[in-house]
C-alpha positions in Angstrom: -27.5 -52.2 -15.6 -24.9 -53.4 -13.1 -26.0 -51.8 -10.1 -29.8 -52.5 -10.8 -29.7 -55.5 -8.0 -27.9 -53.3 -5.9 -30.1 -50.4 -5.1 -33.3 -51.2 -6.7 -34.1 -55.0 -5.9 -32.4 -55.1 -2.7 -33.3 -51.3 -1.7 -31.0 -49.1 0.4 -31.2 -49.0 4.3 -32.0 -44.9 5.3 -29.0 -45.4 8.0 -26.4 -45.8 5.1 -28.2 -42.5 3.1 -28.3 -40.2 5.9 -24.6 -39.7 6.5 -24.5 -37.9 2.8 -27.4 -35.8 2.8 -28.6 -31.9 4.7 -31.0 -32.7 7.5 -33.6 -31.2 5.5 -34.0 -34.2 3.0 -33.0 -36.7 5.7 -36.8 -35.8 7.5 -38.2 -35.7 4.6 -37.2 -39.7 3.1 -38.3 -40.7 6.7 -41.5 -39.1 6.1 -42.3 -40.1 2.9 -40.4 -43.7 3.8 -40.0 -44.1 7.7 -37.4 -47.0 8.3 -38.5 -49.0 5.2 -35.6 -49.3 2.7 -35.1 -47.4 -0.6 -35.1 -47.6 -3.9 -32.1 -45.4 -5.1 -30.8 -45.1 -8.7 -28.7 -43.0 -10.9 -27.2 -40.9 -13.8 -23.9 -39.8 -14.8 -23.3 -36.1 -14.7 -23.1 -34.4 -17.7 -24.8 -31.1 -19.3 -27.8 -32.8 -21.1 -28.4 -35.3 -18.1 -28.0 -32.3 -16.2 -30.4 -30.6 -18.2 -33.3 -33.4 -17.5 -32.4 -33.9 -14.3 -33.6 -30.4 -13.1 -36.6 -30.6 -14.7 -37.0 -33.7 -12.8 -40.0 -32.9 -10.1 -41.3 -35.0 -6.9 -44.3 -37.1 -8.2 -42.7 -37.9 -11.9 -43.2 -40.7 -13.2 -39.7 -42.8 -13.8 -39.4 -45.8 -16.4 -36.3 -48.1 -15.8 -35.7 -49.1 -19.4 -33.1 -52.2 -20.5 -33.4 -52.9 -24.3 -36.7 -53.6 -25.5 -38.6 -53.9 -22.0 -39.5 -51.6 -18.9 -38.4 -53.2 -15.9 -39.6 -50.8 -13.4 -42.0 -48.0 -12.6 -42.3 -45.3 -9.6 -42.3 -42.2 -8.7 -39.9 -39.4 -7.6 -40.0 -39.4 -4.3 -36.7 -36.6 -4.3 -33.4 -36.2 -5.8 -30.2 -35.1 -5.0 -26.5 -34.3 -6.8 -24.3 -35.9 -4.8 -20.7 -37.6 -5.1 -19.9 -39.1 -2.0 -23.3 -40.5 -1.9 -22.8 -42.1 -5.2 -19.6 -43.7 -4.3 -20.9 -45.0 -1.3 -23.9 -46.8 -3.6 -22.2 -47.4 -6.6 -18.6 -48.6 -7.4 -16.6 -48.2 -10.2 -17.5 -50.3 -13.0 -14.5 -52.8 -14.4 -13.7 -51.1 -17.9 -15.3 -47.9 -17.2 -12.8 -45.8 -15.5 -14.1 -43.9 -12.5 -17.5 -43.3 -13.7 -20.1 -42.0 -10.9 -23.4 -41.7 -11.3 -24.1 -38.2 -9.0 -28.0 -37.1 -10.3 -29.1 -39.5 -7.5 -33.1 -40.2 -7.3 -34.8 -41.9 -4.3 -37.7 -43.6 -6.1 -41.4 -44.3 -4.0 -43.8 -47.0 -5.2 -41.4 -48.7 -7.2 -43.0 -51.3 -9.1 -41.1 -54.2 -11.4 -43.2 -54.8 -14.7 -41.4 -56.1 -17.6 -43.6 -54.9 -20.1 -42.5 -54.4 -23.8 -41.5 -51.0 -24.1 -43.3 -50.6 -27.6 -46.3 -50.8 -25.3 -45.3 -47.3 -24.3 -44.3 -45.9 -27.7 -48.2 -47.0 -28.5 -49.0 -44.8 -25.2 -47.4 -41.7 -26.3 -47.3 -41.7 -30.3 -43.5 -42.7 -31.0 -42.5 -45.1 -33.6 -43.0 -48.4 -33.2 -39.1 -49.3 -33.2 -37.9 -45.6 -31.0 -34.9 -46.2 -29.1 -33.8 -44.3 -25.6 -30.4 -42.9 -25.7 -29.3 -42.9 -21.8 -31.6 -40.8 -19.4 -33.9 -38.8 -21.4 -37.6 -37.0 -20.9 -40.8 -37.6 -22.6 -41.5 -34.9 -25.0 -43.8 -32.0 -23.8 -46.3 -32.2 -26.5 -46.3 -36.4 -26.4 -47.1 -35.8 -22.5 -49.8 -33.2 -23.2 -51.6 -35.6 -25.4 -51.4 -39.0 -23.4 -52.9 -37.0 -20.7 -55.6 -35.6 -22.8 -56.3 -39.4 -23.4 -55.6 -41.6 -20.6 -55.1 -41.2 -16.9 -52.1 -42.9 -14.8 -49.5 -44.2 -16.3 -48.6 -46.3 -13.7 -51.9 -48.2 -13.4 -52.4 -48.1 -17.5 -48.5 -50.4 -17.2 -49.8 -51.9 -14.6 -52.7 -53.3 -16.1 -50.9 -53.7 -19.3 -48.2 -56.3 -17.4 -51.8 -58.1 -15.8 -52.9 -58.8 -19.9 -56.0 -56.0 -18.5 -57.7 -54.0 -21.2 -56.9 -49.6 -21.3 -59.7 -47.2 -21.2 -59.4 -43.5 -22.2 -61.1 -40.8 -20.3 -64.7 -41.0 -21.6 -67.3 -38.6 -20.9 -70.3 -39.6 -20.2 -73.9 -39.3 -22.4 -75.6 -38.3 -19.7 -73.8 -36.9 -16.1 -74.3 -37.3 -13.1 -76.6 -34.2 -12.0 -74.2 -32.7 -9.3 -76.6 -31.0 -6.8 -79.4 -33.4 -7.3 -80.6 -36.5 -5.3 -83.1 -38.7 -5.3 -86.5 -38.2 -3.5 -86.0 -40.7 -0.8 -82.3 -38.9 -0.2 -83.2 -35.3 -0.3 -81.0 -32.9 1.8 -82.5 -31.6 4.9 -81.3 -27.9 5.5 -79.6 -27.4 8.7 -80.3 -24.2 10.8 -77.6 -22.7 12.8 -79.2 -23.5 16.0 -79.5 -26.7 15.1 -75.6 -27.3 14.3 -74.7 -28.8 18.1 -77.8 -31.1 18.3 -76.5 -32.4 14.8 -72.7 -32.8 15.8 -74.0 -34.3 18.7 -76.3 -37.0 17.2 -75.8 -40.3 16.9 -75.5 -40.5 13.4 -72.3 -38.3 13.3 -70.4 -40.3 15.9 -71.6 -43.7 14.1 -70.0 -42.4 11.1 -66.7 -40.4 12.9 -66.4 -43.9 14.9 -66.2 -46.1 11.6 -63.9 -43.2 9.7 -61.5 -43.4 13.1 -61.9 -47.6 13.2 -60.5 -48.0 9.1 -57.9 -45.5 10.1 -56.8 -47.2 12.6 -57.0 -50.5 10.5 -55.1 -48.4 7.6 -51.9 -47.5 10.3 -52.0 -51.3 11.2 -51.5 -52.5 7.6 -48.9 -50.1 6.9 -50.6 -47.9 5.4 -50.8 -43.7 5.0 -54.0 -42.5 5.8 -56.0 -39.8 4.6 -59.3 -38.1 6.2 -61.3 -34.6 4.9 -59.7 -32.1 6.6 -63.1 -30.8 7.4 -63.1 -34.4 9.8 -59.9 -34.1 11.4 -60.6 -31.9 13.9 -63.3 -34.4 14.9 -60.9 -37.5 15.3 -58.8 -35.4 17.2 -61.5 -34.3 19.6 -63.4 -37.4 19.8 -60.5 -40.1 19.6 -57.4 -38.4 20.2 -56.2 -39.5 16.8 -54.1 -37.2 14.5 -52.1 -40.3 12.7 -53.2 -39.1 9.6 -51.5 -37.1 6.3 -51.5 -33.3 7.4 -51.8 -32.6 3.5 -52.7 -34.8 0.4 -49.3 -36.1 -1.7 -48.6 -33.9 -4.9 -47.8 -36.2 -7.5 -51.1 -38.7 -7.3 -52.4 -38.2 -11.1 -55.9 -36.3 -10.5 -57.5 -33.5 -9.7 -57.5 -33.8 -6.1 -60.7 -32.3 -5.2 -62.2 -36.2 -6.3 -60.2 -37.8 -3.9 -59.5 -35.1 -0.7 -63.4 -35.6 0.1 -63.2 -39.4 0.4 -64.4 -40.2 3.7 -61.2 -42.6 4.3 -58.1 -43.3 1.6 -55.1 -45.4 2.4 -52.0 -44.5 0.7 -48.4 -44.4 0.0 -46.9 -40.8 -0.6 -47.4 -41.2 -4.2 -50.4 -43.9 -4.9 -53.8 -44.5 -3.6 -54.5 -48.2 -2.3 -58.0 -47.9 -1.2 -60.9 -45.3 -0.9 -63.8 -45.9 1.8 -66.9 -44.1 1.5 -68.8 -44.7 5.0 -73.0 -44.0 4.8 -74.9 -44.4 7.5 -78.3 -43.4 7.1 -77.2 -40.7 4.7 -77.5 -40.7 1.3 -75.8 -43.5 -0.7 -75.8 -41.7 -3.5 -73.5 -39.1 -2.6 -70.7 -41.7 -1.6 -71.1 -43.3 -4.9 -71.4 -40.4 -7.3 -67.6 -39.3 -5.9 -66.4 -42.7 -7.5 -68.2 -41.9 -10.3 -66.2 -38.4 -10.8 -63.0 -40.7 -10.2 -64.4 -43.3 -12.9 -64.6 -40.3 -15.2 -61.1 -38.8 -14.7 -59.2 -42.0 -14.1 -61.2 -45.3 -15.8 -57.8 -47.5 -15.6 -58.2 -47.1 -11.8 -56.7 -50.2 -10.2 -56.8 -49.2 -6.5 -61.0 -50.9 -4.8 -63.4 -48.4 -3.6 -65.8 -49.6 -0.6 -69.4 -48.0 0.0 -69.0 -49.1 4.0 -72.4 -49.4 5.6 -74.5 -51.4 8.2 -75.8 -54.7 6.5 -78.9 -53.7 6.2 -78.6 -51.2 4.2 -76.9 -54.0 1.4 -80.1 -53.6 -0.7 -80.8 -50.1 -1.0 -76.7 -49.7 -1.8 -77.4 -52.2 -4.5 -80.3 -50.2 -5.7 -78.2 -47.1 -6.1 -75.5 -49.2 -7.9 -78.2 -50.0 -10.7 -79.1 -46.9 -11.3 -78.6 -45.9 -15.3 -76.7 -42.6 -14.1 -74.4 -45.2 -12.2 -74.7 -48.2 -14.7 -72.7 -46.5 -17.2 -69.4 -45.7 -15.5 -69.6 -49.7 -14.3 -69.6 -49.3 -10.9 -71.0 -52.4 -10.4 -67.7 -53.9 -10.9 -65.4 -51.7 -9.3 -67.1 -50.5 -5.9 -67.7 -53.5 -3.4 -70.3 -53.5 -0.3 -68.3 -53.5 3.1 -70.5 -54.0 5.9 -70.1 -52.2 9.3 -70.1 -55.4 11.1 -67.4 -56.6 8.6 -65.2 -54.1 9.6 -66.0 -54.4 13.2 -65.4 -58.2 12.9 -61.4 -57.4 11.2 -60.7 -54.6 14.3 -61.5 -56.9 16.6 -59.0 -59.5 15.2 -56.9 -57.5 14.4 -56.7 -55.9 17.9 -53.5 -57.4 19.0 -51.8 -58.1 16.0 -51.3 -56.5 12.6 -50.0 -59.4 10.9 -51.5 -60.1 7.5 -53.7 -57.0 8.0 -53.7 -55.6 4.2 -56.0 -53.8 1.4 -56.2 -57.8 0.1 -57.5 -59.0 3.3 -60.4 -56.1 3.4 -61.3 -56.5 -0.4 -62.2 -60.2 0.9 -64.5 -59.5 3.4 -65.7 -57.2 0.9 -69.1 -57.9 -1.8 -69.6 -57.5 -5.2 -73.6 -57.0 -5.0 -74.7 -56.9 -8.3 
């Protein structure tokens, strides 16, 4: 794989792209990219390459195989048949004649691993010792069943690479009952008149301002965000804010239902980095039984989710998280306590600089509470 330095490690600038491609797919690489260099790769031309390349869609996964071992994992960001673009990337190997490699692919979230590739023949029921010949699909049926099974195939490599264990999907013994909460957190029915007073309240804007301050935070670390759409009007009214994804990414590997009613997710166009469920004096156990439907569809989940609250409401969170309903999807280990004044604390740092600002920095000032 000659050209594997080339235009993977080292990345593509847009400025030397855009000369070769419609207008069209030029906005759309600096939406999905903005100025960041790009992963580009790929195939020579030919009618079964062909063949696999228009199947290819925007989301796939794409394995970089070289003998025994996947190098690399992302996702289609978009793809192109192009010549001049592929002699511009790509020269003639010595040997090779004037091969080009035209089915160009501009990969997002690319990821090295180096992970045996028999660790994917495990993953989708090939033999132990199956061989790739040249650019090829997974087989319909194979995909079918790992999904049946298992949940992202980029955090199940991931994880693999880290030496983690693999869950399949599990269902649990017992559910979570969907429209039922706790005593202490039953739901108050709102009257139409009372709608305003509501909107109006304190509660709302303490828990608009703390969806609006981790957005901000999420711009700052370089980071998409996401907010409900049912809550962007109210960022836009109250702060003026509308940095936000218009729509949620095709391509992320669930349902997305669990994820579009997460109070705050940062993102990449194809990958979720973080997911921020802010309760005031609400119920807690709404927040948590949304990661709990994730935990479900997607146990290899390597992204943190953060119940964000005022610190005094550390020990009732805690309380929830102990719960048997919750105690059996784990949550305990995967969902951390993020304090309001925590998050206060990192704006106000952070308020004339972004540097260093990332998911990393957040999970630190982040608790495991039981």
């Amino acid at each position: 794989m000659a050209h594997y330095e080339d235009t993977i490690k080292r990345k593509v600038s847009l400025d030397r792209i855009v000369k070769f491609v419609s207008p069209d797919l030029r906005s759309k690489l600096q939406n999905i990219f903005g100025q960041h260099p790009i992963a580009v790769w790929g195939s020579v031309s030919g009618p079964m390459n062909q063949s696999f390349f228009d199947k290819m869609s925007e989301g796939d996964d794409l394995l970089i195989v070289e003998g025994d071992t996947i190098k690399l994992i992302g996702k289609i960001a978009a793809k192109i048949v192009n010549a001049d673009l592929s002699r511009e990337l790509w020269k003639p190997i010595a040997g090779r004649g004037d091969t080009r490699w035209e089915l160009v692919y501009f990969i997002a979230n690319p990821r090295e691993l180096n992970v045996p590739f028999s660790a994917f023949c495990n993953l989708f029921g090939y033999a132990q010792h199956y061989q790739l010949r040249g650019f090829t699909a997974v087989a319909e049926e194979k995909l079918g069943d790992f999904y049946n099974h298992y949940d992202d195939l980029y955090s199940i490599l991931v994880k693999l690479k880290s030496g983690e264990p693999v869950s399949k999907k599990t269902y649990p013994k017992t559910a979570p009952p969907a429209n039922v909460l706790p005593a202490d957190d039953a739901l108050v029915e709102i009257q139409p008149e009372d709608i305003e007073q509501v909107l109006n309240s304190d509660l709302v804007s303490d828990h608009v301002k703390m969806q609006w301050t981790l957005a901000k935070l999420g711009l700052k670390a370089g980071e998409r965000v996401w907010v409900p759409v049912g809550d962007q009007a109210k960022l836009r009214k109250l702060y003026e804010f509308e940095a936000f994804d218009s729509q949620f990414a095709a391509g992320i590997d669930l349902p997305h239902s669990y994820v579009e009613n997460i109070d705050v997710v940062w993102k990449q166009e194809f990958r979720i980095d973080a997911a921020y469920e802010i309760e005031n004096s609400t119920a807690i156990y709404s927040g948590l039984l949304r990661f709990a439907d994730l935990m479900i569809l997607a146990p290899n989940t390597i992204y943190p989710m953060f119940i964000v609250a005022p610190v005094d409401r550390k020990n009732r969170v805690r309380e929830q998280l102990t719960r048997p309903t919750f105690k059996q999807f784990n949550l305990c280990s995967k969902v951390k306590f993020l304090s309001y004044e925590a998050v206060n604390d990192i704006d106000r740092f952070f308020s004339e600089s972004s540097s260093g600002l990332n998911v990393e920095l957040i999970a630190g000032k982040a608790e495991r509470i039981c």
